[in-house]
Structures are given as structure tokens and as C-alpha cells.
N, C-alpha and C positions, 0 to 999 in steps of 0.2 A: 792422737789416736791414729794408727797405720790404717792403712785402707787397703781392702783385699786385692788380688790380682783380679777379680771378676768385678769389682766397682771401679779400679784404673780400667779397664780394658774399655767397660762402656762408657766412663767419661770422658776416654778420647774419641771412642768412637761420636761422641755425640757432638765434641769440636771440630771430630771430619765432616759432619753432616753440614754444622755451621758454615765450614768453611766454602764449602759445594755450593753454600744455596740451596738445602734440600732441605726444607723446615720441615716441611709434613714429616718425615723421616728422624729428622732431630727432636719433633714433640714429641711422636711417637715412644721412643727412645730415652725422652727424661721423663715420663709417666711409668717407664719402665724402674727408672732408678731410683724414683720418688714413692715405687709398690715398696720395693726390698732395701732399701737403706733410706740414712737420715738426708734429712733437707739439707745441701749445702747452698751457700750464695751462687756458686758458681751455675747453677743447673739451673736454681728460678730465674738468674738473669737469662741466661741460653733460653728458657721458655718465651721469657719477654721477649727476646729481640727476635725471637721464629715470631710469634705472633704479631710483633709488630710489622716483620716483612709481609706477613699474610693480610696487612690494614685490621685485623681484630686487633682494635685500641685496650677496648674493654677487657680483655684477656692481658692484654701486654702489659696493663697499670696494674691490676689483679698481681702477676707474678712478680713483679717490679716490687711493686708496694710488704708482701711478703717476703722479699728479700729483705730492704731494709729491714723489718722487724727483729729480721737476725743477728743483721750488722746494720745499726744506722749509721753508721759512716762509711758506709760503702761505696767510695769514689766515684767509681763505675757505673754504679744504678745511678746518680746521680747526675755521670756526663751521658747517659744514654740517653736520660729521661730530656735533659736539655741538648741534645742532636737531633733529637725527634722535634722538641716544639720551635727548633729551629729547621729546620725543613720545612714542619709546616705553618712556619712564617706567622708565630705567634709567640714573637719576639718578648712579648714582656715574660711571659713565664718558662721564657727562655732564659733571658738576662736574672733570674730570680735563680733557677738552677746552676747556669756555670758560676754565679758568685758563693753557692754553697762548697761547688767544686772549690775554688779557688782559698777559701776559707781553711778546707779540708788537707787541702794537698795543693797549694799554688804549682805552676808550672808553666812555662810560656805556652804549651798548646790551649790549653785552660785559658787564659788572658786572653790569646788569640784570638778564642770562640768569641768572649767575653766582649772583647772591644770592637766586633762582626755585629753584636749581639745590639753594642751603643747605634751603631751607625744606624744599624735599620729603622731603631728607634728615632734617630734625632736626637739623640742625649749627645751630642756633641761637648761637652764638656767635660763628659764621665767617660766620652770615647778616649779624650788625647789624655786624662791621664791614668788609661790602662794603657795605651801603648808610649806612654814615656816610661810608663814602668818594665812595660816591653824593652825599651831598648836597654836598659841597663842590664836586660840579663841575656838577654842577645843585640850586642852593640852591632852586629854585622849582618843582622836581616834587615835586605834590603826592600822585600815586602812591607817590614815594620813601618818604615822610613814612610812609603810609598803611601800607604794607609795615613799617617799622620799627616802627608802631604794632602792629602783627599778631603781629611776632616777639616784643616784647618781654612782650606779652600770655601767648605761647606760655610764655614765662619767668618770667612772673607778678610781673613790674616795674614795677608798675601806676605808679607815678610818672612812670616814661619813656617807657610807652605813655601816660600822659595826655597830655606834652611832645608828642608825635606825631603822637598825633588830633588836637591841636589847631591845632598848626602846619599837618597837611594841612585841618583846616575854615579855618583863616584863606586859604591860597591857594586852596583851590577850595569856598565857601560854600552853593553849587547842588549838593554832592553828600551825596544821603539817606544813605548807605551809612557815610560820614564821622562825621555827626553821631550815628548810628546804635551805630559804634564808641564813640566818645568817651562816648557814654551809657552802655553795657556799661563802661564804664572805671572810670568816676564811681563805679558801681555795686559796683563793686570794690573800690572807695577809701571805699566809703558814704558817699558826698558826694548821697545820696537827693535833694533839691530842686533839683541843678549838675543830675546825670542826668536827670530828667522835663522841665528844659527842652530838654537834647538829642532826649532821643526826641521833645519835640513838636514841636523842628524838623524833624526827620527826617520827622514826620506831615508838616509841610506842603507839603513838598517833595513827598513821594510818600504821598500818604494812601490806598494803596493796599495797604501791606503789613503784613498781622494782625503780624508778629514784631514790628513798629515797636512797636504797641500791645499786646502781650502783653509787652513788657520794661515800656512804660512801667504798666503794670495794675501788673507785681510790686515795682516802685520805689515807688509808692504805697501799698502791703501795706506796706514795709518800713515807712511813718512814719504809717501806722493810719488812713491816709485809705482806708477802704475804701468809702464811696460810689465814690467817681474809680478808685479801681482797676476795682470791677465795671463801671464805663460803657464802660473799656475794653476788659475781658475781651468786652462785648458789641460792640465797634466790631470785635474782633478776628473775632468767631464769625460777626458778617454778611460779612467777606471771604470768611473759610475755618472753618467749621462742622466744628471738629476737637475729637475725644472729650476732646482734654486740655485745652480751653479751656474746654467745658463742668463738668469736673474742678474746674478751678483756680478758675472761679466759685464752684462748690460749699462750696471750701474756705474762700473770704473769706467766704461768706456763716455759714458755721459760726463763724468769729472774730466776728462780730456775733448769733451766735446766731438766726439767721433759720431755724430747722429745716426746716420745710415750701417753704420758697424754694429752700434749699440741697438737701435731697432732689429737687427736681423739676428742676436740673439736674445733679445725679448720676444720676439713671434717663435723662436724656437723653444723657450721658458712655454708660452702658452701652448705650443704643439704636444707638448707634456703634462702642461697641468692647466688645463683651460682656465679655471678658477683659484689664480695665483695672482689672489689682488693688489699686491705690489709689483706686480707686471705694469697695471694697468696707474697705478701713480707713475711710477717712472714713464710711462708713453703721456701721461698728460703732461709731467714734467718737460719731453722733449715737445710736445705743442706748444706749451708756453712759450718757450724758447724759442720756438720758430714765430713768436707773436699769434697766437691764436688763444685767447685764454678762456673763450665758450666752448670752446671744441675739447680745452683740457680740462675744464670742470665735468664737461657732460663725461668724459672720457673716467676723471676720478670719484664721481660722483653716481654716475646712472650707468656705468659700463658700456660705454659708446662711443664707437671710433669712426672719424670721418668715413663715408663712402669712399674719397679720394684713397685715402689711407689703406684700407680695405683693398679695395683695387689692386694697390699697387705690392701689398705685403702678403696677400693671404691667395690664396690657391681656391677663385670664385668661379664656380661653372657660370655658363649664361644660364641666364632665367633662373639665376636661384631664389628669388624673391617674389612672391604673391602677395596678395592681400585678397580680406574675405570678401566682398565684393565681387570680383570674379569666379570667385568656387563656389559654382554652381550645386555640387555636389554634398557640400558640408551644409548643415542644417544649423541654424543661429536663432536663436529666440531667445527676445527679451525680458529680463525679469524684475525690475521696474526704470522708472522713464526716468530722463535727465531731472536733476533738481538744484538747483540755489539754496543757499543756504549764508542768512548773514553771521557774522562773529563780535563776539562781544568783546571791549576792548582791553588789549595786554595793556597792565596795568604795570608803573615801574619810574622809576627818578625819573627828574625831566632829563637828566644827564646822560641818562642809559637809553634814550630811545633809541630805534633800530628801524629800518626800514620795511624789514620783512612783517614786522610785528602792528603796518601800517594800515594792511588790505581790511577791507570792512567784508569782504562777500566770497564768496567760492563757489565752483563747481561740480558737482556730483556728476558725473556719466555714467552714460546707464548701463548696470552689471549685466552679464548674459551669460549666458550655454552655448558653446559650438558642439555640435556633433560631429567628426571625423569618420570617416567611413576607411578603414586599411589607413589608418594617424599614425606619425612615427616623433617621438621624442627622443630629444637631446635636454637632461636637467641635471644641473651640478649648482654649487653654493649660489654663483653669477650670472650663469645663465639657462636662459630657458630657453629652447628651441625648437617651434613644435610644425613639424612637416606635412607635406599632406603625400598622396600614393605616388605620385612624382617625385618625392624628394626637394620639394620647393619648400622654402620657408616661409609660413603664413607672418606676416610681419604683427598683425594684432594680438598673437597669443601669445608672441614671442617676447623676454627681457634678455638684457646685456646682451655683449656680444657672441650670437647664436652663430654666426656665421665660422666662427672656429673651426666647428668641426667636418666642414671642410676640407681642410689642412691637415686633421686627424681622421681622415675616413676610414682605415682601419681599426682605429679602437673605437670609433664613431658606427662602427656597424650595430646595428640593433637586435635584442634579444626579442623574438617572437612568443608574444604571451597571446594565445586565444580568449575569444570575450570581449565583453566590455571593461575597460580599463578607465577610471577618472583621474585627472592630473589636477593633482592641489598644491605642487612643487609651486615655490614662488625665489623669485631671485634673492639674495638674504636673506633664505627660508628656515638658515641655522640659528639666525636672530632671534632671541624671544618677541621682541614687537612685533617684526614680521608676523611669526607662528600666531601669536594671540588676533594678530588685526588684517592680517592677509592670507592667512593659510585658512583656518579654522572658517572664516565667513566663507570661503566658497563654499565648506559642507553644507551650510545655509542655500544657496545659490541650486545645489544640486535639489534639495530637497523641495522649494520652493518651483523647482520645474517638474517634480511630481515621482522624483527618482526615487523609490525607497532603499535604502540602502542595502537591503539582502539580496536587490536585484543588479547588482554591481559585483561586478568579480574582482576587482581590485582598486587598490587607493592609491596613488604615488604619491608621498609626504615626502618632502627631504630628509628628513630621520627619522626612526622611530627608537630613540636614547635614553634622552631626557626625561627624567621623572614627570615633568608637566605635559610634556609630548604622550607620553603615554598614558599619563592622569587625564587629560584633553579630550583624547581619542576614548576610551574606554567611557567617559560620562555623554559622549555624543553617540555612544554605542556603535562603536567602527569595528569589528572583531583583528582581533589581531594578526589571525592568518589570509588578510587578504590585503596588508597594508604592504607597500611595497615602497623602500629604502632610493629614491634617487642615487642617493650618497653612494650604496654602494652599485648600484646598476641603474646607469644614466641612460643609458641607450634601450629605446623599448620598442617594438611595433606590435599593433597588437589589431583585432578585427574592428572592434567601435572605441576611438578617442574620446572618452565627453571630455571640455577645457574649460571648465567656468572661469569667467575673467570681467576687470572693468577696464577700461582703459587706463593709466597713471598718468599721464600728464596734466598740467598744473591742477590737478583736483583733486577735494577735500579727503586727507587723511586722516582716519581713514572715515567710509561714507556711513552716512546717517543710519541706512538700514541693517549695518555690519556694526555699529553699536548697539541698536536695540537689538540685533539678535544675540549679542553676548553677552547682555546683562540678563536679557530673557533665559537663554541656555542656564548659562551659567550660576549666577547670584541665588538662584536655590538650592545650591550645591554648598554655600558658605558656610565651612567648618566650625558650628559654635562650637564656644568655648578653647579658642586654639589658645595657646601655649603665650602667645605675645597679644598684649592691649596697650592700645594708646590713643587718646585725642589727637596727639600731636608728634606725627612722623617725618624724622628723616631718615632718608631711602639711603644708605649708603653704598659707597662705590669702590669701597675698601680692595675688595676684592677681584675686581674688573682687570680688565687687561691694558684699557685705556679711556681717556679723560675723567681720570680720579682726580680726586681737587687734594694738592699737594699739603695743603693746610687745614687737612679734614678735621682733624685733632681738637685745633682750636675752634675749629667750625663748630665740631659737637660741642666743648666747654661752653661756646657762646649760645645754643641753643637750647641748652639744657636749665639755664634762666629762662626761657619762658617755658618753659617743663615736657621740652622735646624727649622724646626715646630715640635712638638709634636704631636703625634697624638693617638688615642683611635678608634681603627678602628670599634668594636662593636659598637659605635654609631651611625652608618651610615648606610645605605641598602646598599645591596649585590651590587646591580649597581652603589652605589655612589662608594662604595669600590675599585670598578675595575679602573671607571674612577681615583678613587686617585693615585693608583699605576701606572695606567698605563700615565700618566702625571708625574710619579718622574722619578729624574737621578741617585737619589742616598737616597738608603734604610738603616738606622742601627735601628737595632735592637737587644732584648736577645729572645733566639731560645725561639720559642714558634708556635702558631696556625696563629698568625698575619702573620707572614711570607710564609703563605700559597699564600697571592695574589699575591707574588711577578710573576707568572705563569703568570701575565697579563701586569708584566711589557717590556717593549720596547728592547728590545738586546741594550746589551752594557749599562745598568742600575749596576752603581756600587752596590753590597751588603757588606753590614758588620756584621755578626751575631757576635754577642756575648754570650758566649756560657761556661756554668756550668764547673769547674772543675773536677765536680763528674761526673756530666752525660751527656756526648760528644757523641753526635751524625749528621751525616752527611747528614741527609736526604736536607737539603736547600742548601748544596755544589750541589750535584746531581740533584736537583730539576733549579739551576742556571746555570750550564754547560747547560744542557740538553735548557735548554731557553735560550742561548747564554748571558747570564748577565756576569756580572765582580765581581766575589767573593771572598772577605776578610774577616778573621775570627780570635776571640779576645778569648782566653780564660779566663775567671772571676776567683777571689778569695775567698775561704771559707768563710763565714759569721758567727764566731762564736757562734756569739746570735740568729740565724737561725736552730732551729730545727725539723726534719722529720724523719719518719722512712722509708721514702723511698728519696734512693736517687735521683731519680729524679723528685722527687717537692719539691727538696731542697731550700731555696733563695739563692741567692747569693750578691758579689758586685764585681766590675771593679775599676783596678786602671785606673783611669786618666789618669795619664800621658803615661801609656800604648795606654789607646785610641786615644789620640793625637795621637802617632807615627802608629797608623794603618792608621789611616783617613790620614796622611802624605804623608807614602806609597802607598794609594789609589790618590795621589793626589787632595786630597778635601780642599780647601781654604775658 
């Protein structure tokens, strides 16, 4: 059927509207053609894509949807529909439409979407073979190549990502990104001398981009040419003058033992990023070295660098250092007195005994309220550093190394907040333990000195992220526009400081009265009826960053005879979490942050930590006396194939048959 000169004329004009960008004009215009002639595909799709540019979805599927009725295999409605739910990044019924396309009318742009469409998903297996089907019908896109080299990568098939990279550097030899790839490959493959000529093609190409030369710096680490590594590390810091390049120099210059070279860009590493805690292993590293190994634990352990050291590396005014004592001016009162407290005994093979696990007694000191009158704070992940109107560092509020900013008194200048300002920031405040057992008890602290909380204009937390961070705060009744982000604004002055605090050294973690207020807050908040139950939990660490026990797998098989459940407690709300714990008999776990809920389990809840050879620490023996539980503890074996340079986010694994015989002596059947 021929079509008038007056329904051509408006159905171009309505493809010039399209083309403009001028939808309002375009719909306009096909409501016109849609009054006086028949429905063609052509005009409902043009409706769709105006309206989709104008975000009316519900209009654009409407017209969409109506097209096909006319033609259901209408190509085009079909890649429209899948260009849209691939933009907005809702990838599966994306990948559902371009394979109707491809069904329809295959095509390599079709495939392309297609195997775009895998990636986002992780369908890694249905990515590589749309684009091996890719390349047989374009052998000479070197995109194609480039993509399979990515996916394969993703798969860790470094063989067939080498195949890939290289094929796309042979068709297109002008592209840094390529050679770039192909060198991360090599690297993979530890073909070290293949990969550094990659990345220096990649340099010449575009000698522009520090990553070029920050792979090639660590390719030369790898085969102990550390002059050419460091040249690099410095090609990369004149690009982009980043904390971890100054870091990584540090490090190579420590494998050649250059100490005073490699210190002086490690204080430049922290001049940038104050709280860049493999700064601070590498500086305990070199006190070891120099024979000092209290100075390097305190250093990689509590964030604390000799005073000598200080001195001599950091940029310290006279009289930066106070204590409360002498400030007259700040107001301190306390909110209960020192206390003692005995521990009940870690219980464990006679083979496994530990030293730490030996102390019968502990310390409490006593928590308090400072008032600051014109308080200036310095708070980041590490440290905490809190000023008085002089710019002196009170040393009792203070954790890690406060004195940094210093060294950074430019970005160290403080934002003036008027009011009263509380600081609940604590050092390792992004920890969950920390937040449950050091952050959260100072709200306690405040309120016990008679603060109500409406009469406070701001909260400084180290984040406010985290679902339990914000679950936490919201059931303590904190409002949300008054809570303020350390993370992102560390520097603060403000007219009234309060700093609740208890002293940290050697005493009990955490203190008596910061348990009964968490079980008190808390425990009637327990989510009945959550989602997971079990007598008998282990706390996994599947998902952690580090000291996962490498032998989890069989860990679970073996405790699933005495009729353990697994568990992932990050996947649950804070209240479902409580109710879990506090419904189990019997807790194992390897030391970690999960072990923090146990505060909510029931007295007389057996515990089993299992716990780092390297790095033994007691805080959940303590944390379990103190809550009346029943605690047994396992210590794990070296994992050779497990490497860190810090030892405590080492992995580890557990023998078995060890952990039987603990669970035996626990009496767990």
C-alpha cells in the first residue's frame, strides 16, 4: 500500500525531530499521524524512544509493547527494549532481550551487546562463548580479542587471556590499554622480563599513566632489580603523588635495606594518608630491624612510634603534648571508679597452652567525660587526636599516632562547627568490634553524665555506612542529621568538645559496665523469629579479608557431625544477629569481628575460638569471662601458601583432629 505525500512528509518530519532531540515535538507529531492514518511500527517505536528520553518508562513500554502486537519480531523494539535495561544496569532482562535479538536477526552488534550483557552479570562462561562466536564473524576486531582477554582473566585462564591480549596487540599495536593488559597477564603467568617489555610499550604509547608504571615498578621487584623498580615507583609519583606509591617505594627500598631512604618515603606515604596501616607495619618492620621489637609491635599493633623516632621524622612544634592534669580549663568527671575483675579459666589441650591465656585478673579504669572548652579534633580510621585552644595534643584522649598532623597542617586545618560537638570516633572505629564495644559504650558514658541527647548538636562516629552502624544508632535514638562522618571530615573545631574515654592500656576488654549496657540497650531489640536458628554456631569467615582458616570446608564437614550450622553473620541485621547469638549453646569460631556478638549470648554458652598461630590475641577470652560464657580455645597452623606482610591478617588452617579433641573437652557431641 503506497503512502500519501502528506503521511511521507510527516514521517520524515518526525525522524528530523528524532534526530534533534526534540521529543516533545516528535510525540507531538506522531499523535498527529496516529489521528489521520494507520499505526505503523515505525511511529510507535519513535513514540517509545521520545518517551523514554523524557524517563516516562510507562509510556515508552505502552508504545513499545503495541508495536510488537503489530510485528512481533520486530528487531528494533526488541534491541531498544534491551539498550534501555542495559543502561539502566538491569542486566538480566537485558541479556533476555539481546538474545531474542540475536535469535531474530544475529548480527555481531547484537552478540556485542550480548557478551557486555554476560560480563556485567558474571556469566563468564556464556560471555567467552558469545564472543568466540564473535570472532569468527569478525576475525579482525580487536575489541573482540580484548574482551575475551578480560573475561578469561576474570576466570583466571591466564593462558587464554595471554592468547587474547595478544592477538588484540597484534591487530591494533597503537593501543596502551592492550599492551597494558597483556603485561598484568605475563605477570600472572610470571613471565616477569615478557611483562616489563609490555608495560614499556604501553609507557610509550601513553607515558602518561602512573598504573603503566606502578605494574611495571612491581614486575621488576618480582626479579630483584630494585634500582628500575624504584625509578619507576618515582615516574609513577610525578604523575600522581599517591600515599601507596610513596608506600611501595618504601617497601623496595627496605628489601635493599636502605632504612633512612625508605623511612623518609614512608612519612611521606603518611603526609597523605595518615591512616595507611601498612605504612605503620613497614616502620615496625624497620624497628625490628634495628633490634627493637617492643617498639615494633607497639608500632604495628597500637599505632605508636618511638618519641625518638617522632622527633627526628615528623615536623613537632615545642609543647605539642599536654595531658589532663595540667588543663586547668577542661572539666573531667568520672563515671565509675577503677575495678578488678577475676577470669575464669581458658580452657584447651594441655599442648595448646598460651601464655596470654594465663592471667587470672584484670584491670577496669575508670571511664570519664572531658569537657573541652574551643576542642579541636584530628579522627581518621588510626588515629585519634584531640587538641585543646592551644593546639596541644591532650595525650589521654588521644590513640595512634596523633602527632601526624602536624606534618599535614594544611589538610589538618579544622572545620568550625558551632555548639556542643561529642567525639565517639575511636581508633579501629571501621571495625565491627571496635563500633559494638568501643564506640557504641561511650553513648552510654554521655548519658550516664546526664547529657541527653537532644541537647547535643553533633555525634562524630567514624561512619555512618554500615547497615548495623546505622541499625545501632537509630535504636539508641541518635537522629541522623546530627551524626557526623570522621571518615569524611576529620578535622573539626567546634565551641564545646565532650570526649568520653577510658584509658586502653592493659585493661579489660572491653569493661564490665560497657557489657551490661549492651546487653541492657540492646537484647530487647532481638529480632524473634529471624530467618536462621541454631544451637550450635559456626561464625564463618568465608568472606573476610583476612585470617580465614584455609581449611574452612572441611572445618564445616567436621562440625556438621555434631550438628553445627554455618553461619555468615554479615548477612543478617544487627537485631537478627543478636537474636542468633543469643539463642546458641555453643559458639566456634576463628578470632575475628563475628565474635563480637557473642556479648549477647546467654551465660554458660560454650565458646571455641580458634585462633592464628601468629597472632594471639585474648580480647574474646575476656570479653567471655566477663559475660559468664564457657571458653575454649584452639590454636591454628601456618598456611604456607598464605601470604601477608602483616602478621595479623595472615590466613591460617586447623588441624582437625585437634579440633575434635577441643569440642570433646568442651563436651559438645
Amino acid at each position: 500500500m503506497s503512502l500519501s505525500n502528506a503521511e511521507i512528509k510527516l514521517h520524515q518530519q518526525i525522524d528530523q525531530y528524532l534526530k534533534q532531540s526534540q521529543f516533545e515535538q516528535g510525540i507531538e507529531s506522531c499523535y498527529q499521524y496516529l489521528k489521520n492514518y494507520a499505526p505503523r511500527v515505525s511511529i510507535l517505536r519513535a513514540l517509545g524512544i521520545s518517551y523514554q528520553h523524557q524517563s516516562d518508562v510507562q509510556q515508552a513500554f505502552y508504545w513499545y509493547t503495541k508495536a510488537l502486537e503489530i510485528q512481533p519480531d520486530a528487531v528494533e523494539i526488541y534491541t531498544d527494549l534491551g539498550n534501555y535495561y542495559f543502561q539502566s544496569q538491569q542486566w538480566s532482562d537485558a541479556a533476555t532481550l539481546y538474545q531474542v535479538v540475536n535469535r531474530l536477526q544475529p548480527s555481531s552488534q547484537a552478540l556485542y551487546h550480548l557478551g557486555h550483557t554476560f560480563i556485567q552479570l558474571k556469566q563468564w562462561e556464556s560471555a567467552v562463548q558469545v564472543f568466540q562466536n564473535l570472532v569468527q564473524l569478525k576475525p579482525d576486531a580487536h575489541e573482540v580479542y580484548y574482551s575475551l582477554g578480560h573475561i578469561f582473566s576474570q576466570l583466571q585462564s591466564w593462558n587464554d587471556a595471554l592468547v587474547a591480549y595478544q592477538k588484540a596487540t597484534q591487530i591494533q599495536p597503537d593501543h596502551c590499554w592492550y599492551h597494558y593488559e597483556l603485561g598484568n597477564t605475563l605477570t600472572q603467568l610470571k613471565k616477569f622480563d615478557q611483562a616489563i617489555l609490555s608495560y614499556k610499550q604501553a609507557i610509550q604509547i601513553d607515558p602518561h599513566q602512573d598504573w603503566f608504571y606502578q605494574n611495571l615498578a612491581e614486575a621488576f621487584s618480582q626479579i630483584n632489580q630494585f634500582d628500575q623498580s624504584i625509578q619507576a615507583y618515582q615516574q609513577a609519583i610525578r604523575i600522581q603523588p599517591q600515599s601507596w606509591y610513596y608506600l611501595a617505594t618504601g617497601k623496595v627500598l627496605i628489601c635493599q635495606q636502605k632504612w633512612e631512604e625508605a623511612i623518609q618515603y614512608l612519612v611521606q606515604s603518611l603526609s597523605l594518608k595518615p591512616d595507611e596501616y601498612e605504612v605503620f607495619v613497614q616502620l615496625g618492620n624497620i624497628l625490628s630491624a634495628w633490634g627493637d621489637p617492643l617498639a615494633s609491635l607497639k608500632c604495628q599493633t597500637e599505632i605508636k612510634l618511638p618519641d625518638s623516632f617522632l622527633e627526628k621524622y615528623f615536623k613537632l612544634p615545642q609543647n605539642w603534648q599536654t595531658s589532663l592534669a595540667i588543663e586547668s580549663s577542661i572539666s573531667l568527671t568520672r563515671i565509675y571508679p577503677e575495678d578488678h575483675a577475676n577470669l575464669s579459666p581458658a580452657k584447651t589441650l594441655s599442648s595448646q597452652e598460651h601464655p596470654l591465656f594465663q592471667v587470672q585478673a584484670v584491670q577496669s579504669f575508670a571511664p570519664s567525660v572531658a569537657v573541652i572548652p574551643q576542642g579541636r579534633v584530628w579522627a581518621d580510621a588510626l588515629n585519634i587526636a584531640v587538641l585543646n585552644v592551644n593546639n596541644q595534643i591532650i595525650s589521654e584522649l588521644s590513640q595512634g599516632c596523633g602527632e601526624i598532623i602536624f606534618s599535614i597542617e594544611k589538610r589538618a586545618r579544622p572545620q568550625s562547627i558551632s555548639g556542643r560537638i561529642a567525639l565517639l570516633s575511636v581508633q579501629f572505629g571501621l571495625v565491627y568490634y571496635h563500633w559494638i564495644l568501643d564506640v557504641l559504650p561511650r553513648f552510654h558514658l554521655l548519658s550516664q553524665l546526664g547529657y541527653l541527647f537532644n541537647t547535643i548538636d553533633g555525634f562524630v562516629v567514624n561512619q555512618y555506612d554500615y547497615p548495623y552502624e546505622k541499625e545501632s544508632l537509630e535504636l539508641l535514638g541518635i537522629p541522623q542529621n546530627k551524626i557526623i562522618e570522621s571518615r569524611t571530615l576529620s578535622a573539626i573545631q567546634t565551641t564545646e568538645l565532650i570526649v568520653p574515654f577510658w584509658p586502653s592500656q592493659p585493661s579489660i576488654k572491653p569493661p564490665i559496665w560497657a557489657i551490661k549496657f549492651l546487653r541492657d540497650t540492646f537484647l530487647p531489640y532481638a529480632l524473634a523469629g529471624s530467618s536462621f536458628r541454631s544451637d550450635c554456631l559456626y561464625i564463618s569467615r568465608k568472606n573476610a579479608s583476612c585470617r580465614r582458616l584455609t581449611n574452612e570446608s572441611e572445618v564445616i564437614n567436621l562440625l556438621q557431625k555434631y550438628h553445627f550450622k554455618a553461619v555468615q553473620l554479615e548477612q543478617f541485621s544487627l537485631r537478627e544477629q543478636i537474636a542468633i547469638l543469643q539463642q546458641a549453646r555453643t559458639v566456634v569460631s576463628a578470632h575475628g569481628s563475628g565474635l563480637t556478638n557473642i556479648v549477647f549470648c546467654n551465660p554458660g554458652t560454650k565458646i571455641v575460638e580458634i585462633l592464628s598461630p601468629i597472632w594471639i590475641n585474648s580480647c574474646y577470652w575476656h570479653l567471655s569471662s566477663l559475660s559468664g560464657l564457657d571458653y575454649y580455645y584452639l590454636l591454628g597452623e601456618v598456611d604456607e601458601e598464605s601470604v601477608s606482610t602483616s602478621v595479623n591478617r595472615q590466613d591460617f588452617r586447623v588441624d582437625l583432629s585437634a579440633l575434635a579433641q577441643v569440642l570433646q573437652l568442651a563436651q559438645i557431641s
